[in-house]
N, C-alpha and C positions, 0 to 999 in steps of 0.2 A: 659487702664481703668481696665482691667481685675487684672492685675500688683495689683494697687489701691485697689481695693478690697479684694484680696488677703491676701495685705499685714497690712491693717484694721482689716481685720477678724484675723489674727495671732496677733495682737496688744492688741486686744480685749481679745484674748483666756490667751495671754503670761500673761497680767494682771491678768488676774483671777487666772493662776496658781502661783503667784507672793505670792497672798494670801495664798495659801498653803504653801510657804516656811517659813515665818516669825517666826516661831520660829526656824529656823535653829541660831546659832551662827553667829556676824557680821563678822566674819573671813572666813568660810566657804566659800571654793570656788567656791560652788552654789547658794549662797545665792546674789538676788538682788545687794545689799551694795555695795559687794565686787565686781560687773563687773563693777561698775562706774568707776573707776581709771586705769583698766585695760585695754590694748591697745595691742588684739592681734595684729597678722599680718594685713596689711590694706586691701590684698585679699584673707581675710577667708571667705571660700564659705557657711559655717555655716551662718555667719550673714547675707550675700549677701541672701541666705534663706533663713532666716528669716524675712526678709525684702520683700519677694514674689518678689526675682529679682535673675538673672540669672548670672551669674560670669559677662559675658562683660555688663552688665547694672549696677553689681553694682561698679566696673572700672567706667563706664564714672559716674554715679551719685558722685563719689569721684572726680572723677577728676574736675566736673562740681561745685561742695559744695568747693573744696579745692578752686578752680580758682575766687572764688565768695568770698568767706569769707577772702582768702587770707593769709589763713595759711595753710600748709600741716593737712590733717585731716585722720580718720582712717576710716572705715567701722563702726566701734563698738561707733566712734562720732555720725554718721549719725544714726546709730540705738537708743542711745539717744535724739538727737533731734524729731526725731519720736514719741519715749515714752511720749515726754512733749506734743507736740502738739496733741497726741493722748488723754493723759490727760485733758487737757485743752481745748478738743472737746466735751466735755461732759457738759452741761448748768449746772448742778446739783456740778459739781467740779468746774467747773468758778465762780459759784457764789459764792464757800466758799473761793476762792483765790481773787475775789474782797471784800468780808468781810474783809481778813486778810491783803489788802493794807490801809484798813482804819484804824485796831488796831488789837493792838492784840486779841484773842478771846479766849473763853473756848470752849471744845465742845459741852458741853451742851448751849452756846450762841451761837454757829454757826448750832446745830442741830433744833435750835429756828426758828431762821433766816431763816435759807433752808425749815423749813417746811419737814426734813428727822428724821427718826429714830436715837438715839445716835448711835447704834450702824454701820448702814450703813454711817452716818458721818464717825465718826472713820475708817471703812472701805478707804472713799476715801481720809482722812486724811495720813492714811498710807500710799496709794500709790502716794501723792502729796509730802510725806514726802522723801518717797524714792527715787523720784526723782528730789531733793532739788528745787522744787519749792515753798515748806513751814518747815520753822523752826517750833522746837516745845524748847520750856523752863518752866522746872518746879518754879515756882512762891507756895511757901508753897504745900498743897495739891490737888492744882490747876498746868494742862498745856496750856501754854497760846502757842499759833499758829499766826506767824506770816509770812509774805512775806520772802524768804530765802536771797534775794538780788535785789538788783534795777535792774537788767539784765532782771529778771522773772517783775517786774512791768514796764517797759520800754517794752516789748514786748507787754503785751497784753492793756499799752495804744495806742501805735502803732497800732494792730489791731483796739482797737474801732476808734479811727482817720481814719483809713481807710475807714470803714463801715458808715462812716456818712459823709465824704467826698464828696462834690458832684462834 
């Protein structure tokens, strides 16, 4: 539990420092972006803490994720998988990601909606963006925000199925 927490509370912090980077260049090897694609070693103790786990826990959490999903996975998948459901724990960003499985939207239509500021929209725009759970496409001098792929809509129908489930 403690683990959990931990590694919540690092999820939460990594976010916000996240915001700070954005103007770096997309190329930049510190910048967001650019760790998506990137697949250190699968036992980098780095992300194993970051993740508020200890080398042999983040071993078996890989070896447990690979054996389950069924492909060989890395540490740095599992620390994105995290990111998203990290994001997606937050009522205030689910509900702009359920807007945007309905249509596409503007910011200012989804800062309507949420009942948030544009500017904190855009905030968690950004980081839904970043981690391709929402597209964005320029439409004239309108950004229209939509669902980034059926994988991200498929999941959190799956969650609400669950939660009403009886």
């Amino acid at each position: 539990m403690a683990n959990s927490k931990n590694a919540h509370r690092h999820m939460t912090a990594q976010l916000q420092d996240d915001a700070g980077r954005e103007d770096r260049p997309e190329g930049d090897a510190q910048s967001p972006g650019s760790q998506r694609h990137s697949h250190p070693h699968a036992d980098d103790p780095d992300v194993a803490k970051r993740l508020g786990l200890s080398p042999s826990q983040g071993e078996a959490v890989l070896r447990d994720a690979s054996s389950v999903i069924g492909q060989k996975l890395s540490l740095p998948d599992i620390e994105a998988a995290a990111r998203i459901f990290a994001l997606l724990g937050d009522a205030g960003r689910l509900q702009l990601v359920l807007r945007c499985m309905e249509r596409p939207q503007t910011v200012s239509e989804l800062a309507e909606a949420a009942g948030m500021s544009q500017s904190l929209t855009s905030h968690h725009l950004r980081h839904l963006r970043d981690q391709r759970i929402l597209a964005s496409e320029r439409h004239g001098r309108h950004i229209f925000y939509t669902i980034d792929d059926d994988h991200i809509s498929g999941v959190v129908q799956d969650v609400f199925a669950h939660v009403t489930h009886d």
